[in-house]
N, C-alpha and C positions, 0 to 999 in steps of 0.2 A: 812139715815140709813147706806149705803155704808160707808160712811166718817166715819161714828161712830167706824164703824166693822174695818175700815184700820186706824185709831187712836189707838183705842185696841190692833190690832195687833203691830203696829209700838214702843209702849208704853210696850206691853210685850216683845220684842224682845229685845229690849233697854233695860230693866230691866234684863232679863236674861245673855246681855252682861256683862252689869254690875258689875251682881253678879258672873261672870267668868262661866256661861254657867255650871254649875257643878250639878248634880245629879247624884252620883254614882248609886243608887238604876235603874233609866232609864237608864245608861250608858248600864248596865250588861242585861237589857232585852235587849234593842234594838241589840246587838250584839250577844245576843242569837238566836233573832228572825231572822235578816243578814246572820246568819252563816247554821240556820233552810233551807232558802232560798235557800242559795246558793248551799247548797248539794242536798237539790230537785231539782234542774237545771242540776247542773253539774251530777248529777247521774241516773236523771230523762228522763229530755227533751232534754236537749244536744247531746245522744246519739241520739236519736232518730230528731235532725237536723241534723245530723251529716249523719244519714240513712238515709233519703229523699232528702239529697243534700238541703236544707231549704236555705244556703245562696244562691241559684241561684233566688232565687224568690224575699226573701225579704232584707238579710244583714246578714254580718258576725255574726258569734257566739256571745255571751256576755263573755265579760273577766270579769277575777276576779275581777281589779280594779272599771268598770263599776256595778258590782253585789253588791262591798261594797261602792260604793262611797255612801258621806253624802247628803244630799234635794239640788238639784239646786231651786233657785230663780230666776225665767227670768224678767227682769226687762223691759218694755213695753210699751212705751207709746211714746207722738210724742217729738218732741226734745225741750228742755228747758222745763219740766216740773218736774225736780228735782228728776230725778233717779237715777242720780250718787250722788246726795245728801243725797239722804234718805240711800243710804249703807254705806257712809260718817256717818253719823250718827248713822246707826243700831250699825256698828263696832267700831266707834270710829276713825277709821283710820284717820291721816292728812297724805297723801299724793303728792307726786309732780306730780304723774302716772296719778292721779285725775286732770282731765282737766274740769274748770268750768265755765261756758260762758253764756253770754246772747242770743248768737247765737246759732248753732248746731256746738258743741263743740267733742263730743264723736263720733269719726269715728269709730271705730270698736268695733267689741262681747269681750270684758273685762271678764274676771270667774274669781273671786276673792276668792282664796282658804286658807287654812292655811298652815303655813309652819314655821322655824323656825324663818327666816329672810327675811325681803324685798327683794322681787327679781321680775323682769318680764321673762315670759318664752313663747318665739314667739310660734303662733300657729301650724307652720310644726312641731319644737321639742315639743309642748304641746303631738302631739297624738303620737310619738315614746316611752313616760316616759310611764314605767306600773305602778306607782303609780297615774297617771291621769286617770280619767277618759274618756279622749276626743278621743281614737284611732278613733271613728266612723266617726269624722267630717274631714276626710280625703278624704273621697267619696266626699266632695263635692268641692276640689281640692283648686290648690295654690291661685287662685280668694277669695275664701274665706276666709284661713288659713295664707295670708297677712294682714286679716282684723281681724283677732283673737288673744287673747293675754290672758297669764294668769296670774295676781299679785296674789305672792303670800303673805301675810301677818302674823305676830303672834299674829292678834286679837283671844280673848282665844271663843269669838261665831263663830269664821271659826271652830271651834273643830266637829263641831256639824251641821252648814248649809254654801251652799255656794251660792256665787251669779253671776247672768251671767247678765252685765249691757249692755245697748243694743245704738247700734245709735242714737233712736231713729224713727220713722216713720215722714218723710216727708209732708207737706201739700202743696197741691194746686201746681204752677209753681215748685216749689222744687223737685216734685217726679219725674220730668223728667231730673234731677243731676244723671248721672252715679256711682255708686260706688264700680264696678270692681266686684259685683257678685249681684245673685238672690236673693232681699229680702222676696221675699213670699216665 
C-alpha cells in the first residue's frame, strides 16, 4: 500500500512538472493564505518573542524569506537507494551537480531550489542570501555548512516545491565514517 501511495505521488508530481506546475487559480490562494500568515506573525507573535526574549530559549525570530519559502522535501533514506534520482526525475533536471553512484555518492545536504539559471551556492553564502530560506542552519556552524549546498535550477516545479536531498544514512561498519558533523 506504501509503494502504491509513493507511485501516486511520484506520478502526480511528474505530471505536474510536466505540465509546468501552473495553476493560477492555487497560485493567488496559496499566496493569500502566506501572506494571511505572515502578518499574524509578524504583527502577532513576533512582538511578543521579541518581549519575552523567546530567542534565548529556543532560536532566532522567523524571517520573511523563512515565512514565504515554498514546501521542502527532505529526501531520507540509506545510501544508494535512488533519492538523488527520484528529484532527477520529479524535476527533470540532467545535471553534472547530480553525482550518481552505486556506492554512497552524495556527501552532502543538496536543496535544490529555483532560480533563473544553473548555479550552486556554498552553504555559509546559502544562509547570508535573504531570498533563502536557510539563515537558521548557521547555528549548527561551518562542520555543517561545508556539507551544505544549494543548486539552483529553472525547473518550472522548483516554482512551487523544493528539495533538500540527503547523504544518505549509513549502515552497519559504515556509520562509524566520520563526516565532519552531527547526523542525528
Amino acid at each position: 500500500k506504501d509503494i502504491d501511495l509513493w507511485c501516486i505521488l511520484c506520478r502526480s508530481a511528474h505530471t505536474m512538472a510536466a505540465a509546468g506546475g501552473q495553476d493560477p487559480e492555487w497560485d493567488d490562494t496559496a499566496q493569500l493564505v502566506v501572506h494571511s500568515l505572515k502578518s499574524l506573525y509578524m504583527e502577532r507573535l513576533r512582538p511578543i518573542e521579541v518581549d519575552s526574549h523567546f530567542n534565548h530559549f529556543h532560536g532566532a525570530a522567523m524571517t520573511s524569506s523563512e515565512l514565504e519559502a515554498r514546501p521542502q522535501v527532505l529526501m531520507v533514506g540509506q545510501y544508494s537507494t535512488g533519492k538523488t534520482s527520484l528529484i532527477k526525475w520529479i524535476t527533470g533536471i540532467e545535471s553534472t551537480f547530480f553525482d550518481i553512484r552505486p556506492q554512497p555518492s552524495t556527501d552532502k545536504f543538496v536543496a535544490v531550489v529555483h532560480g533563473d539559471e544553473e548555479k550552486v551556492i556554498n552553504g555559509d553564502a546559502a544562509t547570508c542570501l535573504p531570498d533563502l530560506p536557510y539563515h537558521g542552519l548557521s547555528k549548527y556552524g561551518s562542520g555543517f555548512l561545508s556539507k551544505f549546498q544549494v543548486l539552483v535550477e529553472p525547473a518550472e516545479i522548483l516554482r512551487r516545491i523544493s528539495f533538500v536531498d540527503t547523504p544518505g544514512v549509513l549502515s552497519g561498519d559504515k556509520q562509524r565514517l566520520s563526516r565532519g558533523y552531527d547526523f542525528h
